[in-house]
C-alpha positions as a Markdown table, in Angstrom:
| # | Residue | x | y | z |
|---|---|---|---|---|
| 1 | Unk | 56.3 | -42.8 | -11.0 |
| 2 | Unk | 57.0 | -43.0 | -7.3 |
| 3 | Unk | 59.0 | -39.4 | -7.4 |
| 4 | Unk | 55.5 | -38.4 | -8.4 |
| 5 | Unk | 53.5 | -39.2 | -5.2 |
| 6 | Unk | 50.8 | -38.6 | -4.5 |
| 7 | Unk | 48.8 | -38.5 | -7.0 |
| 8 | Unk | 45.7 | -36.0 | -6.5 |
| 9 | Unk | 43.4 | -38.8 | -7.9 |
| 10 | Unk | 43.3 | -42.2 | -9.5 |
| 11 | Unk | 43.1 | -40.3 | -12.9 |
| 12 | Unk | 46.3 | -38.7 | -12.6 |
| 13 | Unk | 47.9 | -41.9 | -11.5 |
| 14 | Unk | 46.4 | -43.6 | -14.7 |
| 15 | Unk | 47.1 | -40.8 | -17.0 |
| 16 | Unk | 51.0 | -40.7 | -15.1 |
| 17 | Unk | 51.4 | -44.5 | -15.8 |
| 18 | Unk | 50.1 | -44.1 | -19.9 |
| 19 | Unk | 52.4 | -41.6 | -19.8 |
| 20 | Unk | 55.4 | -43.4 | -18.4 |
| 21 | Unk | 54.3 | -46.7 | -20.7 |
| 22 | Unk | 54.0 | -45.0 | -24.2 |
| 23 | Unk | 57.4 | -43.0 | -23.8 |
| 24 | Unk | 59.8 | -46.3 | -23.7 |
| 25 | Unk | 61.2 | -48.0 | -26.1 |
| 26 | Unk | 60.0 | -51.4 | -27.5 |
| 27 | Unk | 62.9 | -53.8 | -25.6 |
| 28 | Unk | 61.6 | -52.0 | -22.5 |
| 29 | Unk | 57.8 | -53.5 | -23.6 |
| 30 | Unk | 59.5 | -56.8 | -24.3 |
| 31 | Unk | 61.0 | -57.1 | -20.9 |
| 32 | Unk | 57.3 | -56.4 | -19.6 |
| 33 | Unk | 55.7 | -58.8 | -21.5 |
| 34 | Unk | 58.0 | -61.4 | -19.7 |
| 35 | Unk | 56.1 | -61.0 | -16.6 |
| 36 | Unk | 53.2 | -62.5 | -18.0 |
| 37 | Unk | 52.1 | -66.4 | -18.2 |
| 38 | Unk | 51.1 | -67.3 | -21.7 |
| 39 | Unk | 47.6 | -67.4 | -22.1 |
| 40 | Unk | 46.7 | -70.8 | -20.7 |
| 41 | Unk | 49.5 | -71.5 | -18.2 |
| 42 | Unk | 50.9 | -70.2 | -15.2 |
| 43 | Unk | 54.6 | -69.5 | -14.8 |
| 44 | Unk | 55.5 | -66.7 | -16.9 |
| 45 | Unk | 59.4 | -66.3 | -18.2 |
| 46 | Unk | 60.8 | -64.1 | -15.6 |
| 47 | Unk | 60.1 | -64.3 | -11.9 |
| 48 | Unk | 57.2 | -62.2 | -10.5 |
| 49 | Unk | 55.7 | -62.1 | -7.0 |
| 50 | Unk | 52.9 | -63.8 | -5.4 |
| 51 | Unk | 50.5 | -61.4 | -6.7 |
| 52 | Unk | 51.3 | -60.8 | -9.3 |
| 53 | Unk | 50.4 | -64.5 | -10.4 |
| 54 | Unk | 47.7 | -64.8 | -8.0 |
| 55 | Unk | 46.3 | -61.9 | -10.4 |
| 56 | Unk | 47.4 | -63.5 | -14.2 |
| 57 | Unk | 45.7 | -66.3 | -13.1 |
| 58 | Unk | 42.1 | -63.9 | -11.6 |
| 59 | Unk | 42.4 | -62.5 | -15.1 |
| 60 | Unk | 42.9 | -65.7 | -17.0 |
| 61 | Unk | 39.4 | -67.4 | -14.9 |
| 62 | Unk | 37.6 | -67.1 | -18.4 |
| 63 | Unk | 40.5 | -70.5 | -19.3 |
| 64 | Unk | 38.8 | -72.6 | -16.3 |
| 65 | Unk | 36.1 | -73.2 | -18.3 |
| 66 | Unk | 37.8 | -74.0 | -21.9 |
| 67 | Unk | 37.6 | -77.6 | -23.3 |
| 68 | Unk | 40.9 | -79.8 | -23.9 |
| 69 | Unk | 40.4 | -78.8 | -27.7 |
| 70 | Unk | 41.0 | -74.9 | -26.9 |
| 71 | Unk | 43.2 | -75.9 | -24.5 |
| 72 | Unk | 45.4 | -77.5 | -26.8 |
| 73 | Unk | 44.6 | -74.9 | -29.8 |
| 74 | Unk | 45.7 | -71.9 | -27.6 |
| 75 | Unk | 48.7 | -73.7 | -26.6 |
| 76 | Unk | 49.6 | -74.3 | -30.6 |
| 77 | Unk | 48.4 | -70.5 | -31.3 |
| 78 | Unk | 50.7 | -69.2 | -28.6 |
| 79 | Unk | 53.3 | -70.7 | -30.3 |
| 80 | Unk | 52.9 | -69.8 | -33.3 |
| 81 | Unk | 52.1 | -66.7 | -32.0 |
| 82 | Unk | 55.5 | -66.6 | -30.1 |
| 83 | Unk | 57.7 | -67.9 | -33.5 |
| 84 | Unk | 56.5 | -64.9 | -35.8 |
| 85 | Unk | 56.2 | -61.7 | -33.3 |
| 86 | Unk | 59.2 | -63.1 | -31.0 |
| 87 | Unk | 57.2 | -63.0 | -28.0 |
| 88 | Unk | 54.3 | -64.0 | -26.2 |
| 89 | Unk | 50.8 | -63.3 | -26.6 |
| 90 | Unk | 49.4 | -60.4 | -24.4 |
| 91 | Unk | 46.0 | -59.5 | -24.1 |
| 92 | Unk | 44.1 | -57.9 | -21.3 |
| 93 | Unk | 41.9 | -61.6 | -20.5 |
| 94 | Unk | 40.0 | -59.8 | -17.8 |
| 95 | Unk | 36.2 | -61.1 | -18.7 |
| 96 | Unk | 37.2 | -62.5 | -21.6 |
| 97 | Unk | 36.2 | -66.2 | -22.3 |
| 98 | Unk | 38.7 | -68.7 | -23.7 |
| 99 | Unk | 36.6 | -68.5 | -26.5 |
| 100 | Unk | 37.1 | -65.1 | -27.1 |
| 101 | Unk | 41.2 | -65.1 | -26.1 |
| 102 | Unk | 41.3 | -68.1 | -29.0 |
| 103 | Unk | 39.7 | -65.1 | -31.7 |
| 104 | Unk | 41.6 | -62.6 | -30.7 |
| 105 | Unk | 44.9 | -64.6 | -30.9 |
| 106 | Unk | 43.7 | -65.8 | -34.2 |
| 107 | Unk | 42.9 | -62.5 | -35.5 |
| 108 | Unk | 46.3 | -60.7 | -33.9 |
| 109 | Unk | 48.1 | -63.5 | -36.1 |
| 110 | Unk | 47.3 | -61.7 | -39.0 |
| 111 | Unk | 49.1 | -58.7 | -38.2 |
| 112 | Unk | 52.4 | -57.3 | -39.4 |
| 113 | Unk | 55.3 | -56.9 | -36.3 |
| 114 | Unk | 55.1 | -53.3 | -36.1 |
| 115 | Unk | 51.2 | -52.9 | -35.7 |
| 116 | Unk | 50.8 | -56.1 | -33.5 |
| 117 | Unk | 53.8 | -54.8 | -30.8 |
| 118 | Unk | 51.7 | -51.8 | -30.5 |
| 119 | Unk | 48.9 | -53.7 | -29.8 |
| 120 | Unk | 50.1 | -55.9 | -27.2 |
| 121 | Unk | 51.8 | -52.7 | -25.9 |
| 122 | Unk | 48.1 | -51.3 | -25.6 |
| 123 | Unk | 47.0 | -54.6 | -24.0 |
| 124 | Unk | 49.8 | -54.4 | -21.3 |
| 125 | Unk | 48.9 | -50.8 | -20.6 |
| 126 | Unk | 45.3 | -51.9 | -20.0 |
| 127 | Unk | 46.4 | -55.0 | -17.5 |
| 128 | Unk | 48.4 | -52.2 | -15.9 |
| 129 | Unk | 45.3 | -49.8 | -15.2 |
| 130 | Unk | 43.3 | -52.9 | -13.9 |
| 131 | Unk | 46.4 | -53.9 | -11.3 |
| 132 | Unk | 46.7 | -50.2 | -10.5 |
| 133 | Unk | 43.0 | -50.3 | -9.5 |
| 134 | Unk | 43.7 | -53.4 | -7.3 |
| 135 | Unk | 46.5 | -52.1 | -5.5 |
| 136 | Unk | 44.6 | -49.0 | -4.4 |
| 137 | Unk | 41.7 | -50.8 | -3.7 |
| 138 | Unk | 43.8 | -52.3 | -1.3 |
């Protein structure tokens, strides 16, 4: 993306990215998802920079609130989660309550590999847009 600079407008950087995203392959969406935290926690499986976890864990706020039984149910759903799709549970939490993460994982768990990696895929490509936005906010 960078040999594309500058963009003209934050559309064309966004539409650039979906671009980018939706023509790799699968162990390249994989490798992505291992920058994330699980829902719930805060070290994600492969190193990332300051802010990149000072924003997992500005998405995440809607866990501050969550009682030690969600707590503890998202932590059994994640891995259950983990065990069947062989990875972890993305979803864009910007907003979202823990409440609404706990559906969403229960209701993802119900979906065959193929369709659920193209869901997370979608969900990473949505995180991306929002830390896009931050970094040319900046």
């Amino acid at each position: 993306m960078s040999a594309q600079l500058p963009f003209e407008s934050f559309d064309d950087l966004i539409a650039e990215a979906d671009r980018v995203w939706w023509s790799l392959e699968p162990g390249d969406w994989l490798e992505a998802f291992l920058s994330h935290p699980k829902i719930g926690e805060q070290k994600a499986a492969a190193a990332t920079s300051e802010q990149s976890k000072q924003w997992s864990e500005a998405e995440q706020a809607g866990i501050a609130d969550a009682t030690n039984s969600t707590l503890t149910t998202l932590a059994e759903l994640n891995q259950k989660y983990e065990d069947k799709f062989g990875y972890i549970f993305i979803v864009c939490a910007s907003g979202k309550s823990s409440e609404e993460m706990l559906a969403i994982l229960r209701s993802r768990l119900e979906n065959n590999p193929a369709e659920e990696l193209r869901i997370a895929a979608a969900e990473q490509a949505k995180i991306t847009k929002l830390r896009l936005q931050k970094l040319v906010e900046v």
